[in-house]
KEKE-3310 file (N, C-alpha, C; in steps of 0.2 Angstrom, whole numbers, plus 5000, padded with zeros to 4 digits):
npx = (5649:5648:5636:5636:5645:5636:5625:5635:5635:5624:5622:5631:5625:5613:5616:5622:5613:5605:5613:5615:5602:5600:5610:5603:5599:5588:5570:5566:5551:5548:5542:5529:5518:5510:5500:5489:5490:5483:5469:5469:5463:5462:5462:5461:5467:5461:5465:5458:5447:5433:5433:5427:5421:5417:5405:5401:5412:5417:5413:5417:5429:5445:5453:5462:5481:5495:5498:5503:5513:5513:5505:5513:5509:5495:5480:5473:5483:5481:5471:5457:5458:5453:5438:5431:5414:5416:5415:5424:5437:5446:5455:5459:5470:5479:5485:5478:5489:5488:5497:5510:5528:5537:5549:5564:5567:5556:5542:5529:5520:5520:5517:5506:5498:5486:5478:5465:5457:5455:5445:5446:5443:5451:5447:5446:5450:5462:5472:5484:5489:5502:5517:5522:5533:5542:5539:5546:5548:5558:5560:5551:5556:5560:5565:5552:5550:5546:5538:5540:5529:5519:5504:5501:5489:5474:5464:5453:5453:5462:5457:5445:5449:5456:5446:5437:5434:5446:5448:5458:5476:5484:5481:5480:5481:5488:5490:5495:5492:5485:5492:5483:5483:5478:5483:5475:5473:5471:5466:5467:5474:5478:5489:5494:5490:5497:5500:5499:5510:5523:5529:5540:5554:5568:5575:5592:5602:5611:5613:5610:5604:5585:5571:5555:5547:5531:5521:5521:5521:5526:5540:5552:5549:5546:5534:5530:5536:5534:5529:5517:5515:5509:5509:5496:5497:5501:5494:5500:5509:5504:5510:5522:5533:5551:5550:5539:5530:5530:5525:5514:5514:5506:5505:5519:5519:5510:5512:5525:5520:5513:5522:5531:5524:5525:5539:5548:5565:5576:5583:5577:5567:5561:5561:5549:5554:5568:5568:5561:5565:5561:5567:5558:5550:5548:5544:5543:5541:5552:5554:5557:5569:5576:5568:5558:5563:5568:5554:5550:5559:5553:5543:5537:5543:5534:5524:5513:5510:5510:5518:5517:5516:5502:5510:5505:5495:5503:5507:5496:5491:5501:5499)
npy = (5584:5596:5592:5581:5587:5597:5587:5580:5588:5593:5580:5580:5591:5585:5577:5583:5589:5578:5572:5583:5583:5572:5573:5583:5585:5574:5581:5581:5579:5585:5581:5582:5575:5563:5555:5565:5577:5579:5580:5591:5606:5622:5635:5645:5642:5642:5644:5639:5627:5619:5599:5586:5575:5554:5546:5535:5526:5524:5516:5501:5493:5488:5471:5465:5466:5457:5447:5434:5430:5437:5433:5425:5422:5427:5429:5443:5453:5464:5462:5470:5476:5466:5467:5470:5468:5476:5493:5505:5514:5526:5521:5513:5516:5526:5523:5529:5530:5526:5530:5540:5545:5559:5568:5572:5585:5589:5601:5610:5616:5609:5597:5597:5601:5596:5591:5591:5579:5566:5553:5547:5537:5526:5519:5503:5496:5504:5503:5488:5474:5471:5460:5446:5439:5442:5440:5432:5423:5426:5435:5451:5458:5472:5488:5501:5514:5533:5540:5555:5568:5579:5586:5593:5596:5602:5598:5591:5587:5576:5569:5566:5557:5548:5539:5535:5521:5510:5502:5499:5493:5506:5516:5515:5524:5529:5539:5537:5546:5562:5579:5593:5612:5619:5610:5600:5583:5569:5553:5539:5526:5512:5510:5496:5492:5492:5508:5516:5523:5525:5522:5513:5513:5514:5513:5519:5517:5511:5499:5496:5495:5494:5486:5480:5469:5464:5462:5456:5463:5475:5484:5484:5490:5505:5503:5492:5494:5506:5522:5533:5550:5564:5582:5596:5603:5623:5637:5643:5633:5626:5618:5614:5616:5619:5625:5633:5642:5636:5626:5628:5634:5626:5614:5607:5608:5600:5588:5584:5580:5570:5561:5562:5551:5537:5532:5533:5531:5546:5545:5536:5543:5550:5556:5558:5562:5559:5542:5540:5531:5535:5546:5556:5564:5575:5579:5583:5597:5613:5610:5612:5603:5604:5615:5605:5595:5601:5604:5591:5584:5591:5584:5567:5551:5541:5525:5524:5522:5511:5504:5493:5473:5467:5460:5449:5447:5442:5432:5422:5422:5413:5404)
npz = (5166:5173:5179:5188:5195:5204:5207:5216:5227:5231:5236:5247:5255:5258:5267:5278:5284:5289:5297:5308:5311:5319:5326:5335:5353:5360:5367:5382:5391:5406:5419:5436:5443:5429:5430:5433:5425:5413:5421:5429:5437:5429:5438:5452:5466:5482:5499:5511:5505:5500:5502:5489:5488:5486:5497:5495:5492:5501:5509:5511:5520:5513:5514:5528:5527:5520:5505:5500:5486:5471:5457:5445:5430:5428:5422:5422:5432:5438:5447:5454:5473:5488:5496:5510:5520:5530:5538:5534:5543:5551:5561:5553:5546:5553:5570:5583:5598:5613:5625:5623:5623:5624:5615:5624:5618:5609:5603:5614:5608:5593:5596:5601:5590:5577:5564:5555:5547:5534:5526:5511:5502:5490:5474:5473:5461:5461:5470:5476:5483:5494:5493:5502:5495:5481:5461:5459:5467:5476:5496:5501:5510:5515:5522:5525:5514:5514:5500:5492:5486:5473:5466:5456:5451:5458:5475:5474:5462:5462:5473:5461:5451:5458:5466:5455:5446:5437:5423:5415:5416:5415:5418:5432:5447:5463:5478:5495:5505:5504:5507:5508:5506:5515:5526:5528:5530:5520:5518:5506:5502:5514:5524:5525:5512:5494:5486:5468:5466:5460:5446:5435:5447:5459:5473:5481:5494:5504:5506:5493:5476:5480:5474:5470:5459:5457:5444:5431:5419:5420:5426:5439:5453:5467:5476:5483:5497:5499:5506:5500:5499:5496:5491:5489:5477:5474:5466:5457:5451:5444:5431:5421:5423:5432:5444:5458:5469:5482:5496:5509:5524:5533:5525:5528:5541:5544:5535:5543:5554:5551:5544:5557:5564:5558:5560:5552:5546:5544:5531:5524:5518:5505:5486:5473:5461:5463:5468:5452:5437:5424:5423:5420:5431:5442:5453:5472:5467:5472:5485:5504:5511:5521:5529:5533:5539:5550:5557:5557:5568:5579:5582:5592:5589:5582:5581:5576:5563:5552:5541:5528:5531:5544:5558:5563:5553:5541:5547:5548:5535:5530:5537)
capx = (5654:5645:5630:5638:5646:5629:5624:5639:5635:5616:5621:5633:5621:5607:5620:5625:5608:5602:5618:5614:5594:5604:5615:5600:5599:5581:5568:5560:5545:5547:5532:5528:5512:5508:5492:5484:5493:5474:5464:5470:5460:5467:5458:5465:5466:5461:5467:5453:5443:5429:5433:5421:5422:5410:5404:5400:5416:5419:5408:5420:5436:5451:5455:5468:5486:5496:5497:5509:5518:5509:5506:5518:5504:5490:5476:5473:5490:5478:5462:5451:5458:5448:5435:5427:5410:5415:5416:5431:5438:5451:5459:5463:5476:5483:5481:5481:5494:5486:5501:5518:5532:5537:5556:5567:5566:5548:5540:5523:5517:5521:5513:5498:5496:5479:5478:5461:5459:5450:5445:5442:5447:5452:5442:5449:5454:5470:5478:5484:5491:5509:5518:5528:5539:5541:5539:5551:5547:5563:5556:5553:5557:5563:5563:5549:5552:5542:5541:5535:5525:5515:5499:5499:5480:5466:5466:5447:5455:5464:5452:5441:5453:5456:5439:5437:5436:5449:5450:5464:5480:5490:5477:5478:5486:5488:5494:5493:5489:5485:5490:5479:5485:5476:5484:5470:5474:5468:5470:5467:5475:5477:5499:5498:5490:5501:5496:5502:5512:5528:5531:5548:5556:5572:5579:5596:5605:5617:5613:5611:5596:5580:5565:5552:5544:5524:5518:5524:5517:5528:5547:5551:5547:5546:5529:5530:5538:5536:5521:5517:5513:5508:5508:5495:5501:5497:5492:5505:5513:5500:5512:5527:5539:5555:5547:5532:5531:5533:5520:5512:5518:5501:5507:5522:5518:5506:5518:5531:5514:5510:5527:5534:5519:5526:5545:5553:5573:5574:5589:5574:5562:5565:5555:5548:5559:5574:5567:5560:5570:5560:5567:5550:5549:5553:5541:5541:5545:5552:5552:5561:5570:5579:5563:5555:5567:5567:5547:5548:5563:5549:5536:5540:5541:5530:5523:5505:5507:5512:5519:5517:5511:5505:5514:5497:5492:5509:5507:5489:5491:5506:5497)
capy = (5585:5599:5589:5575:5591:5597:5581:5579:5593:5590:5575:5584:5594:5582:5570:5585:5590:5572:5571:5590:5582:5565:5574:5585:5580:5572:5585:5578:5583:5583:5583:5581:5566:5565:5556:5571:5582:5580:5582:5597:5611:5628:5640:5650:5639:5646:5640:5637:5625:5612:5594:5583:5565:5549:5545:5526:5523:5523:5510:5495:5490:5482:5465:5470:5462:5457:5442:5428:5433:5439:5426:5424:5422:5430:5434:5450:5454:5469:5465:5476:5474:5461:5473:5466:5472:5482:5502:5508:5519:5532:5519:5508:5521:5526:5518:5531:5527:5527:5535:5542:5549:5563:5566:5578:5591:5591:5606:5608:5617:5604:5592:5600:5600:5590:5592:5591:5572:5564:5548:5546:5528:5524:5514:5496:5494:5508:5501:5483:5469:5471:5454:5444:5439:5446:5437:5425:5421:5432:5437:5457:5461:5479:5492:5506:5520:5536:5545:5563:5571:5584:5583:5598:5598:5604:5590:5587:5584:5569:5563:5563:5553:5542:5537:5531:5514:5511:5495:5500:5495:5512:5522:5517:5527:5532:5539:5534:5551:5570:5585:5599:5618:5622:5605:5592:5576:5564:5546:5537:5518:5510:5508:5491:5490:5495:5511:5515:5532:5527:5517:5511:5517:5511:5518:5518:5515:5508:5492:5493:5494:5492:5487:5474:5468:5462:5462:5454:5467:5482:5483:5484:5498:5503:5504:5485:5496:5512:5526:5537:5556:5570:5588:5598:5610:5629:5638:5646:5628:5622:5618:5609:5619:5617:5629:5636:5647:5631:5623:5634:5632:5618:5607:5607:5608:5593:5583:5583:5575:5564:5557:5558:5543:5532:5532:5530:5538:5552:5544:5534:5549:5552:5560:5554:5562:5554:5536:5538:5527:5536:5553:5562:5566:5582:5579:5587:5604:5619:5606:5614:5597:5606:5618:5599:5592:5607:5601:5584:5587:5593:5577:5561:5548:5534:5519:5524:5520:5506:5503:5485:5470:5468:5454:5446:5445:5438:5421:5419:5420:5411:5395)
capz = (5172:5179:5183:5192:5204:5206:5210:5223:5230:5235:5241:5253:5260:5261:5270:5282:5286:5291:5302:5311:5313:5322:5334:5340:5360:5363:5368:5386:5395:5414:5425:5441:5440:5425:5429:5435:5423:5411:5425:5431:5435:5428:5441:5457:5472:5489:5505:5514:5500:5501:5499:5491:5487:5485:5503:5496:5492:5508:5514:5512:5521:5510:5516:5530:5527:5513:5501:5499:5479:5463:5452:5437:5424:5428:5417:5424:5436:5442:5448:5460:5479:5489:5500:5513:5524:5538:5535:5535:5551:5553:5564:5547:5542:5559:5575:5589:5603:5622:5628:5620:5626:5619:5614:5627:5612:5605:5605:5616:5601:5590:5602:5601:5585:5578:5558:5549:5545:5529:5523:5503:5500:5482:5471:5472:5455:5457:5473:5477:5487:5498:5494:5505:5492:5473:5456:5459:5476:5482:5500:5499:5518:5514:5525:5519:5514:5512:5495:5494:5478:5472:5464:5449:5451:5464:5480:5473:5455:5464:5475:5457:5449:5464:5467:5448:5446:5431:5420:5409:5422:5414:5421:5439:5450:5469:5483:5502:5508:5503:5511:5506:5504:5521:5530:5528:5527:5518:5516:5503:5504:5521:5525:5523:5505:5490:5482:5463:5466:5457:5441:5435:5452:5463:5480:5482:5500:5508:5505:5487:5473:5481:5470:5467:5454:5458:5440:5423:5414:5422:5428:5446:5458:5476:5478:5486:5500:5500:5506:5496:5501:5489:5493:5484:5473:5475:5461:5451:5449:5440:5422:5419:5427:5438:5451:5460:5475:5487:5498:5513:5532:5536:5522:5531:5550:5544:5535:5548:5559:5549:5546:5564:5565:5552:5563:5543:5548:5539:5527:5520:5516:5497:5485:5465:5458:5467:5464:5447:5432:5417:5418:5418:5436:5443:5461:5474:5463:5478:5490:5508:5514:5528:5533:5532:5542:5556:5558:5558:5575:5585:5584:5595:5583:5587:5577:5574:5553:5552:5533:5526:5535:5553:5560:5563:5545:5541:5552:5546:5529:5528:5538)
cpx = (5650:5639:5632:5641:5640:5625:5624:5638:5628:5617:5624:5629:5614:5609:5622:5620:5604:5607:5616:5606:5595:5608:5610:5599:5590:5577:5564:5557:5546:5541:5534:5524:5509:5503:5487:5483:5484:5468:5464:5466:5463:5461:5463:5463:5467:5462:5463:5448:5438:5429:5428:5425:5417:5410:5403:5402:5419:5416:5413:5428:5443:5452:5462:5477:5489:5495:5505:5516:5512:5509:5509:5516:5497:5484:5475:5476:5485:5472:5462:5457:5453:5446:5431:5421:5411:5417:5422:5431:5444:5459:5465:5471:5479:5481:5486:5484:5490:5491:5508:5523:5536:5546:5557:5564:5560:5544:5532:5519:5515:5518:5504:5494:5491:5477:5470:5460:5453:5448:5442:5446:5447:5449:5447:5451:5462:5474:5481:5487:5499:5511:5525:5535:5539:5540:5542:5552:5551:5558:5558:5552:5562:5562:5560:5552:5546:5545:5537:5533:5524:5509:5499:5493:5481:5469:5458:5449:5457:5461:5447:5444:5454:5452:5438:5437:5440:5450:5457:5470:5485:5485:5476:5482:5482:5491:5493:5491:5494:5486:5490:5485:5485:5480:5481:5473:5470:5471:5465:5467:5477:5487:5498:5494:5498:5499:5503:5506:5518:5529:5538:5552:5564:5574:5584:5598:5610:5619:5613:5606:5591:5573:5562:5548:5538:5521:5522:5524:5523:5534:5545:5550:5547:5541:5526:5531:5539:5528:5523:5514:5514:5505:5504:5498:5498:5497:5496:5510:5508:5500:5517:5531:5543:5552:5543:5536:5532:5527:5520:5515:5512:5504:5514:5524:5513:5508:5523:5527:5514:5516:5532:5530:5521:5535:5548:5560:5573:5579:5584:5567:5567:5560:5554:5553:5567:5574:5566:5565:5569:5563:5561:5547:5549:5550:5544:5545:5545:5551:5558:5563:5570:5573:5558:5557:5568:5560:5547:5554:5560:5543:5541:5538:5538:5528:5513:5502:5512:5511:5522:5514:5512:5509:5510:5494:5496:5510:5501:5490:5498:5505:5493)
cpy = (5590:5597:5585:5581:5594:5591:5580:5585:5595:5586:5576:5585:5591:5578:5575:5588:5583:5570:5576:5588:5575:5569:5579:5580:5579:5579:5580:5581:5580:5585:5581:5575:5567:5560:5560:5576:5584:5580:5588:5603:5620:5635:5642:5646:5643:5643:5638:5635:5620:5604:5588:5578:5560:5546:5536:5523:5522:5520:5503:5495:5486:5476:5468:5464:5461:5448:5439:5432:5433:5433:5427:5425:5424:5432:5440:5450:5460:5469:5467:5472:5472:5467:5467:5470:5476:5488:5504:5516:5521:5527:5511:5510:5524:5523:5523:5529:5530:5534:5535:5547:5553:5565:5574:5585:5594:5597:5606:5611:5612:5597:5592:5600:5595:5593:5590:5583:5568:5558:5549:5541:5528:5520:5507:5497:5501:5510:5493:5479:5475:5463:5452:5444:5440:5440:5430:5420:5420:5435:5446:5458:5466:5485:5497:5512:5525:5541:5549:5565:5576:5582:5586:5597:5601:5596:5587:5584:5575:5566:5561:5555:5546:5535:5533:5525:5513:5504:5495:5501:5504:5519:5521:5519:5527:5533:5538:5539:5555:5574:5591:5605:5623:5616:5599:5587:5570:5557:5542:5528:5516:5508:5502:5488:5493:5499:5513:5521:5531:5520:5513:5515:5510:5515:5514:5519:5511:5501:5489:5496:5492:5493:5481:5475:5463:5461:5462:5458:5474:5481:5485:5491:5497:5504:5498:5487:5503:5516:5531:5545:5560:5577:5593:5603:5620:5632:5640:5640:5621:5622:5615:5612:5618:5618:5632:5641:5644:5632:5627:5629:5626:5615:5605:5603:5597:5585:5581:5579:5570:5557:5553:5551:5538:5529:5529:5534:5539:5549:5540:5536:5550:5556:5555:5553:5559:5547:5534:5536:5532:5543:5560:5566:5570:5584:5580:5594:5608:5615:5608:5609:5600:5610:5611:5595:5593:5604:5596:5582:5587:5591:5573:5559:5542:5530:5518:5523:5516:5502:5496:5480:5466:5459:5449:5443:5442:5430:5418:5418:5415:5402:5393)
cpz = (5177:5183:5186:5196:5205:5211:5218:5228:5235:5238:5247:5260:5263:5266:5278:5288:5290:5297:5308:5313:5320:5327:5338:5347:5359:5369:5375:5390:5400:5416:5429:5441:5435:5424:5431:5431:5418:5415:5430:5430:5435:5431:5448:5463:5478:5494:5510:5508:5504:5497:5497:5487:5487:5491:5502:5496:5496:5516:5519:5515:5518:5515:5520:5529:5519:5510:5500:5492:5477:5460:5444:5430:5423:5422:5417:5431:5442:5445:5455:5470:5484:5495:5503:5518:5528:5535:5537:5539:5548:5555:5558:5543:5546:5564:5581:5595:5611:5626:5622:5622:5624:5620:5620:5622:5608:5608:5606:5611:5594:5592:5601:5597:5581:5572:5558:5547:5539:5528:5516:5498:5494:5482:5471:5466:5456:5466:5472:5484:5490:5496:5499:5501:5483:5467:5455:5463:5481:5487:5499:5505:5517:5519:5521:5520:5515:5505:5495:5486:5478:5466:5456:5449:5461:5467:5477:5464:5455:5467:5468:5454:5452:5463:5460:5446:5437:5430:5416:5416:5421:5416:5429:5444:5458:5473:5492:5504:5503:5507:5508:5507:5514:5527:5530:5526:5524:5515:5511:5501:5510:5519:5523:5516:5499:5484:5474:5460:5462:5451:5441:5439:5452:5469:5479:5488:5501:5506:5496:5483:5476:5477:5470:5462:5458:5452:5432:5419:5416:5425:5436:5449:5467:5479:5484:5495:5503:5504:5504:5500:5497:5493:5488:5482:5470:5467:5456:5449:5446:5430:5424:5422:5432:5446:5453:5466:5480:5488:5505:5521:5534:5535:5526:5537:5548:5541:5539:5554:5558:5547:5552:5565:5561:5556:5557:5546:5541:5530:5523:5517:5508:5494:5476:5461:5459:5465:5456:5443:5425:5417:5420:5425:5440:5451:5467:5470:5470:5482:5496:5513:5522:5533:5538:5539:5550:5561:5562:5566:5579:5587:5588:5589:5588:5578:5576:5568:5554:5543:5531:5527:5541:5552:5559:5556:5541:5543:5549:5539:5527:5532:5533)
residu = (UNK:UNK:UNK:UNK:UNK:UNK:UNK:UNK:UNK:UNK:UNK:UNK:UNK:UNK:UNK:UNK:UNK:UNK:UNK:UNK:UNK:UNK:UNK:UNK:UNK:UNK:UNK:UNK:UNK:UNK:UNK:UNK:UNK:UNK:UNK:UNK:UNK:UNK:UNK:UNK:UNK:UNK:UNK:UNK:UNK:UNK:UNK:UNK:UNK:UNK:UNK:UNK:UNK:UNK:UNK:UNK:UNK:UNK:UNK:UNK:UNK:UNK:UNK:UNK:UNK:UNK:UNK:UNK:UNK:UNK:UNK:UNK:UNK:UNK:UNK:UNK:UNK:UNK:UNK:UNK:UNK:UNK:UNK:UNK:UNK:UNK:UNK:UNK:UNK:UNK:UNK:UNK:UNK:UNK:UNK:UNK:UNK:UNK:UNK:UNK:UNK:UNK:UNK:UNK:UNK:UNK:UNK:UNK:UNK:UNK:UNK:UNK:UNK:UNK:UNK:UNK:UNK:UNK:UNK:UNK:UNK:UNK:UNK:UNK:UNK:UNK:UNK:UNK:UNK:UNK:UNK:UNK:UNK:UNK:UNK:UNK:UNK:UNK:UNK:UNK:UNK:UNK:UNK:UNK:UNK:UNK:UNK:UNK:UNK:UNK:UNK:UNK:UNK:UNK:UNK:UNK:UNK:UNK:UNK:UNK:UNK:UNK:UNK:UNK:UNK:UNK:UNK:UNK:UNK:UNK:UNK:UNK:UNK:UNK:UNK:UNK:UNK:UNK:UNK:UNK:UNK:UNK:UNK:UNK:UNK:UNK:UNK:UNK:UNK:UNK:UNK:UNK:UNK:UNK:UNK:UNK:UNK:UNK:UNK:UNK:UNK:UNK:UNK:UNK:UNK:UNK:UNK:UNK:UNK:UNK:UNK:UNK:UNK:UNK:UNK:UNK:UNK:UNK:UNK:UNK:UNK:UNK:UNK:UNK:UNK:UNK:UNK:UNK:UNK:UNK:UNK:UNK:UNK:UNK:UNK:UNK:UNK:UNK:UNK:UNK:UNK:UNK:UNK:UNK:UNK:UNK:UNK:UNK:UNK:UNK:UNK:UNK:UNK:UNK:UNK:UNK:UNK:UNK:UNK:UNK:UNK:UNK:UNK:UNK:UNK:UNK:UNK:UNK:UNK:UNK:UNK:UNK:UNK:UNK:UNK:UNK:UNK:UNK:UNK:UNK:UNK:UNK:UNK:UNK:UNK:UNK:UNK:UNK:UNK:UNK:UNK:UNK:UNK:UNK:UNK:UNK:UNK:UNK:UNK:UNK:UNK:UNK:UNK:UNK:UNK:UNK:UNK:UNK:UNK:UNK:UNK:UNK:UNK:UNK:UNK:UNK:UNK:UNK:UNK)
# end
């Protein structure tokens, strides 16, 4: 008798212990981009740095325009972005405006303003196409968005990364432009490709879920439609953490530049974390919308980026 309550009494507590290990909540790691997170460099970033990058990969031009749909069955859903011989210009990732008219309110300070400007084009294999119409051969005529990030590296960590020609589709990433710590700009992928800045995403609006799907292999996202922008990240926010000390008055001043050009309404400015599905997101960390907001007030907006595809390469491809 007393061994069978012994018994009963183990199996109590093995039974209550296995309960109490089951109702623990799931432990999850938020990041910021966690393609970057291992290429991070844990050193003291200075505001005035030196940007280097591979000048050959900056030979070739992307094919300009988008593509009809993905293909359903692909053998490789991801290959390289079609390059063609001409050298890629400035004018491939904005298209200076002759004249503009600059809003009652714009301030001539803000006017006057003339950011630092880079080219360090992605390696093809880790942007791609823009399609007309998604997997299904639903038309994706969405209006873009702009989604905002942060890098948790060095801006030379990302352009390494960038640059990188990646076979492994789970390694390829990118975003449409960087702005450095000092203001530099740098672009990356040209508006009307589709660079690879947000996974399993969705924007929410007015009108509903907005998502496409492009590729069998991976759930929908807004990359179909969105431009990507990443803010490097200053040195004491180089770890997993909610918060840093925030992004310096260029990034800023140079962000609210770069976007018055894109004329996105503000209501369709978001950030990673806002879109993202998985949870793990936490981008832009100390991000000052309203400081942001103040900025971007005092550009004219104009249509110098031009996000998706021209009109012109829409009629052609589609005869």
């Amino acid at each position: 008798m007393q061994l069978k309550r012994l018994v009963a009494i183990a199996i109590f507590f093995l039974t209550l212990a296995i309960l109490i290990l089951l109702a623990e909540p799931a432990k999850t790691t938020v990041i910021a981009d966690a393609k970057l997170i291992e290429v991070r460099p844990r050193i003291t970033q200075k505001i005035a740095q030196t940007i280097n990058f591979a000048p050959e990969i900056n030979q070739s031009a992307p094919v300009l325009g988008c593509a009809i749909q993905p293909p359903a069955n692909p053998p490789d859903p991801s290959l390289p972005a079609a390059l063609t011989s001409l050298p890629i210009t400035l004018d491939r990732f904005r298209k200076p405006l002759t004249t503009a008219t600059p809003k009652p309110n714009s301030s001539p300070k803000a006017i006057a303003y003339s950011p630092k400007e880079i080219i360090a084009l992605a390696a093809a294999s880790n942007y791609g196409e823009r399609y007309l119409n998604d997997l299904s051969g639903k038309p994706t005529d969405l209006t873009p968005i702009i989604v905002l990030h942060e890098t948790v590296g060095s801006a030379n960590s990302v352009i390494n990364f960038f640059q990188e020609f990646q076979t492994n589709e789970d390694n390829q990433a990118s975003y449409h432009t960087l702005i450095t710590l000092d203001g530099t700009i740098i672009y990356f992928v040209p508006p009307d490709k589709r660079a690879f800045g947000a996974g399993n995403s969705v924007f929410i609006s007015p009108l509903g879920r907005e998502a496409v799907q492009t590729n069998p292999r991976y759930p929908s996202s807004v990359n179909n439609f969105a431009y990507h922008i990443s803010l490097e990240t200053p040195a004491d926010g180089m770890n997993d953490g909610y918060t840093h000390s925030g992004y310096t008055e260029a990034q800023y001043q140079s962000l609210a530049w770069l976007v018055a050009k894109t004329n996105v309404p503000i209501e369709r400015i978001t950030t990673h974390k806002a879109v993202d599905l998985s949870g793990s997101r936490i981008d832009p960390r100390s991000f000052d919308f309203n400081l942001f907001q103040r900025k971007l007030s005092e550009y004219p907006r104009t249509d110098e980026i031009v996000i998706g595809c021209p009109l012109t390469s829409q009629k052609s491809k589609r005869l």
